[in-house]
C-alpha positions as CSV (number, residue, x, y, z in Angstrom):
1,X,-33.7,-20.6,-31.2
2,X,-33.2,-24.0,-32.2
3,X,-31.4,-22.9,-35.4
4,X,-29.3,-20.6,-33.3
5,X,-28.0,-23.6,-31.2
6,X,-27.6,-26.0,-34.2
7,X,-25.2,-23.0,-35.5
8,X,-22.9,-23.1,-32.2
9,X,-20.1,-25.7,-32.5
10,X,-20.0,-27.8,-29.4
11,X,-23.6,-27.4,-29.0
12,X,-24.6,-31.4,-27.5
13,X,-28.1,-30.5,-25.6
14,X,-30.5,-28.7,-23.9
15,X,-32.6,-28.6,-21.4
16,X,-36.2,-27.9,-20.6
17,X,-38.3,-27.5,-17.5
18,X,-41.7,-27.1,-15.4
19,X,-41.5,-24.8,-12.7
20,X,-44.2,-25.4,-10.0
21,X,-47.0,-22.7,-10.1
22,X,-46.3,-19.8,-7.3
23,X,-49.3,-18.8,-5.3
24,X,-50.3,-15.4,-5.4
25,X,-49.8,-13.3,-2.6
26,X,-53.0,-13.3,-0.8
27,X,-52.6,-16.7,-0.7
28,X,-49.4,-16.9,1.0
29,X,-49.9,-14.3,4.0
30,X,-52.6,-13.5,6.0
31,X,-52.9,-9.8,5.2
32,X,-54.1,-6.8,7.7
33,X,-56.3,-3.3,6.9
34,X,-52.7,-1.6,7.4
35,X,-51.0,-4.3,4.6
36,X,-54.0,-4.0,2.5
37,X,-53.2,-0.3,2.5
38,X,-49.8,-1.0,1.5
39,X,-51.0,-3.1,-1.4
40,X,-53.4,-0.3,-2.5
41,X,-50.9,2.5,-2.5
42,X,-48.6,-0.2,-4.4
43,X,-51.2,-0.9,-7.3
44,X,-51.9,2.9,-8.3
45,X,-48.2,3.2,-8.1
46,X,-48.0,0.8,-10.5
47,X,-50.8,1.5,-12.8
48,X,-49.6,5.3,-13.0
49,X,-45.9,4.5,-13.4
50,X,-45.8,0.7,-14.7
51,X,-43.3,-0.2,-12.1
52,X,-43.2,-4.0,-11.4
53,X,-45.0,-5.4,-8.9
54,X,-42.6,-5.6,-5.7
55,X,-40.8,-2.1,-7.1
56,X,-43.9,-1.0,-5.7
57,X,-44.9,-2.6,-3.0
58,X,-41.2,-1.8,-1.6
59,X,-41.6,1.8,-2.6
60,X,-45.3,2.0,-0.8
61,X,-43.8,0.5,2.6
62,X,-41.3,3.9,3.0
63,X,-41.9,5.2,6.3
64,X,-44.2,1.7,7.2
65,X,-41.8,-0.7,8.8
66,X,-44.2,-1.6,11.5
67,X,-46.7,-3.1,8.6
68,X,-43.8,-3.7,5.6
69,X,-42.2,-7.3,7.8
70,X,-44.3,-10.1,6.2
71,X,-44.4,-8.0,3.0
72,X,-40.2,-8.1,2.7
73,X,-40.5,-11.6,3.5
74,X,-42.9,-12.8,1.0
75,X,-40.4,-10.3,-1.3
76,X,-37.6,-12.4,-0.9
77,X,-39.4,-15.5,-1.8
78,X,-37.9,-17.6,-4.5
79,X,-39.3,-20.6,-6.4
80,X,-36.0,-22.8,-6.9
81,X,-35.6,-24.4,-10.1
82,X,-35.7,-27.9,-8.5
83,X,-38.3,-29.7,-11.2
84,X,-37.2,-32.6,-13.1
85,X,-34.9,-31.6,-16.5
86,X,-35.4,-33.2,-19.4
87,X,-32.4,-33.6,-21.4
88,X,-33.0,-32.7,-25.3
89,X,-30.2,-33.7,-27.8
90,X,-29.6,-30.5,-30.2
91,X,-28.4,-32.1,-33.5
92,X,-31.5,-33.4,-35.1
93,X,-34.0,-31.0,-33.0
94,X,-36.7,-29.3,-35.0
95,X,-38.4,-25.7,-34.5
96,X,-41.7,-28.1,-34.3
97,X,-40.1,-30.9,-32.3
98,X,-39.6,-28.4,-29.9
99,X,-43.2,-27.0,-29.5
100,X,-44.4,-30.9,-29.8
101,X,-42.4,-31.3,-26.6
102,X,-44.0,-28.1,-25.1
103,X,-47.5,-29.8,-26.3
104,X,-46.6,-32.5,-24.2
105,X,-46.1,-30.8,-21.2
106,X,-50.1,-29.6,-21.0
107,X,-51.3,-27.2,-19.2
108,X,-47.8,-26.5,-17.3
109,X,-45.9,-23.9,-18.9
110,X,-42.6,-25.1,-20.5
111,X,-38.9,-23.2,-19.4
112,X,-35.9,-23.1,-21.4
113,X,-32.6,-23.6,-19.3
114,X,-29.9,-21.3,-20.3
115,X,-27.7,-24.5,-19.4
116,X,-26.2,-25.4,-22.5
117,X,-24.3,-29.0,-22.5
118,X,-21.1,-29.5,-24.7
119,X,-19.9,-32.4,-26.8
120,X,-16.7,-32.7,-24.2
121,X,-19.2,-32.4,-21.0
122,X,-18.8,-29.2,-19.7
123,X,-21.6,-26.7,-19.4
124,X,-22.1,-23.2,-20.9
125,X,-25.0,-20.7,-20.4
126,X,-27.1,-19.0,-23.3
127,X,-27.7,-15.6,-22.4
128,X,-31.4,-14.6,-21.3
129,X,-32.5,-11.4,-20.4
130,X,-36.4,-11.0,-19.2
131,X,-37.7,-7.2,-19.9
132,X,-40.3,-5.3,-17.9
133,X,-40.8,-2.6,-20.8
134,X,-44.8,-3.0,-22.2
135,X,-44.8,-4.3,-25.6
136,X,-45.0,-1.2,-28.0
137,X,-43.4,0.0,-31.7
138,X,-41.3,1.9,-29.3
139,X,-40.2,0.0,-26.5
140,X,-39.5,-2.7,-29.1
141,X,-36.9,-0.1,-30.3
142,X,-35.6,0.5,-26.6
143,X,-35.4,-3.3,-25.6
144,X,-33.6,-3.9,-28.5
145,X,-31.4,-0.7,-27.9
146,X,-30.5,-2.1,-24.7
147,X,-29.9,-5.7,-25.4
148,X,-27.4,-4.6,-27.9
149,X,-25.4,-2.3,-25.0
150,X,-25.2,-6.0,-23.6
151,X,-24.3,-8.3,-25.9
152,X,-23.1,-7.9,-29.7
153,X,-25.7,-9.9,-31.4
154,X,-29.2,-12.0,-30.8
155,X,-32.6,-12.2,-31.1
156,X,-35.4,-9.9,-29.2
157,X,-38.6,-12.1,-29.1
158,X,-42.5,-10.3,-27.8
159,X,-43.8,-12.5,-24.8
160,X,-46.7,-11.2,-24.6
161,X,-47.1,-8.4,-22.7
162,X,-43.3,-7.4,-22.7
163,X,-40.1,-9.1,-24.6
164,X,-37.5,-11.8,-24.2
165,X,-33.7,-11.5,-25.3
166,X,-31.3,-14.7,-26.2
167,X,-27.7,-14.1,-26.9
168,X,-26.4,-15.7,-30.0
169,X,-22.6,-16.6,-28.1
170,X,-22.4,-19.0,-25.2
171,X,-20.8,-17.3,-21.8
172,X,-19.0,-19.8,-19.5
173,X,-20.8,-19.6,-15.3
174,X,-19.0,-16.5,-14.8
175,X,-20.2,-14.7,-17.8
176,X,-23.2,-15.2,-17.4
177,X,-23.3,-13.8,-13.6
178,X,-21.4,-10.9,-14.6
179,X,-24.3,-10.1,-17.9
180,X,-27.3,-10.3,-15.4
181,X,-25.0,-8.5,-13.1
182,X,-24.9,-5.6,-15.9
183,X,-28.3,-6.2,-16.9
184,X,-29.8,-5.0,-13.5
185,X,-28.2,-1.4,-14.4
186,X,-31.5,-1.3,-16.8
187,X,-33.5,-2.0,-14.5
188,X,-37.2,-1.4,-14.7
189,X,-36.8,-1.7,-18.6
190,X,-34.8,-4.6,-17.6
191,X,-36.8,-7.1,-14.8
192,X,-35.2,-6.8,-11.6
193,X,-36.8,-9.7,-9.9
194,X,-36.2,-11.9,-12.5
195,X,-33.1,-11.3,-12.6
196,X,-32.5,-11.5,-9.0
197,X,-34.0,-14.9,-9.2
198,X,-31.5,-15.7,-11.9
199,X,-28.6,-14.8,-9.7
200,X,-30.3,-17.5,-6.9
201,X,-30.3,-20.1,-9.6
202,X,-27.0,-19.5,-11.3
203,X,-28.5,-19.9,-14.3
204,X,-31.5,-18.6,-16.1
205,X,-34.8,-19.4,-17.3
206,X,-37.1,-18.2,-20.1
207,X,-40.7,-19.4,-21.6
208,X,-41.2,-20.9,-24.5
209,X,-44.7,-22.6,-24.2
210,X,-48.3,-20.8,-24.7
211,X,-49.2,-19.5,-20.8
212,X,-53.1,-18.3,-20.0
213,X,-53.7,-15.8,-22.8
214,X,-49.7,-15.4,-23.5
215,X,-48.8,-16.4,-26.6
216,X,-45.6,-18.7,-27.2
217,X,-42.6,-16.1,-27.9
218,X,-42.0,-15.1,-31.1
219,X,-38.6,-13.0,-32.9
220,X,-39.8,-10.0,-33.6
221,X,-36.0,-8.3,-33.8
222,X,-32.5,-9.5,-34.5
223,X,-29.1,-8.0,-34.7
């Protein structure tokens, strides 16, 4: 990544985040036998068709509106962006200077801005997409299928459970809403939430630090 942005004339800085840690759900509402039916219907819809989480959920809650209220409400929960940034200069920046800066960060987990400053001030996005597709031989194959209906080159990277996408041209602010505009038409391969969370921010957001047992994200396809 770093070489990417080394590569991309104009290229002045980046920036890097730490997103407070979301509670889980539980925590946030006090929940009912009839909402912890809900939930239960949700998770073996997920486990037998991998949907995500709140795909679920919102599925499950068809034909329960008198139980679904404090569920659509804690769906529509965002966690803003609103942690300090820290500004990193590109020219000079290392693959390990980066991770040494992810080091420092500890146990919080370390987010790449798709902000991307230029040398004459102005501001340009890195494309990001987030995937919801399990990491397999051949879902690497369909990630990378779709990433390249989107954009004509860049690097697929496995997150862990699933994969990360970067762009290897700069969009301007409008771009970039009408990519993760697109994007959502590939939705579940693609992660609708994220994405919707994207949209809130105007700008988008990926990992790049080691979280619980996720490893940090690694390229495992380019085009």
């Amino acid at each position: 990544m770093v070489a990417l942005l080394q590569r991309t004339e104009g290229a002045a800085a980046l920036s890097l985040f730490c997103p407070p840690p979301v509670p889980m759900l539980q925590q946030r509402i006090e929940t009912s036998l009839r909402t912890e039916e809900v939930l239960r219907t949700a998770a073996d819809l997920r486990h037998r068709t991998n949907l995500p989480f709140w795909d679920a959920v919102n599925v499950s809650g068809f034909g329960r509106a008198e139980v679904a209220t404090d569920l659509l409400r804690e769906a529509l929960f965002h966690n803003r962006h609103e942690s300090p940034r820290r500004r990193v200069p590109i020219p000079g920046l290392t693959a390990q200077g980066l991770a040494e800066l992810c080091s420092a960060s500890g146990d919080e987990v370390t987010v790449l801005s798709s902000e991307i400053e230029m040398d004459d001030g102005s501001r340009r996005h890195l494309p990001m997409l987030d995937f919801h597709a399990p990491a397999s031989e051949a879902n690497l194959m369909l990630v990378t299928a779709a990433a390249r209906e989107l954009h004509p080159s860049g690097f697929v990277l496995k997150s862990g459970k699933s994969y990360h996408f970067y762009g290897a041209a700069l969009l301007s602010g409008e771009q970039n809403i009408d990519h993760l505009a697109r994007a959502l038409l590939l939705a579940p391969i693609v992660d609708r939430a994220w994405v919707a969370h994207q949209l809130l921010e105007r700008a988008c957001g990926l990992r790049i630090s080691v979280r619980e047992e996720r490893h940090v994200p690694v390229v495992v396809a380019q085009f």
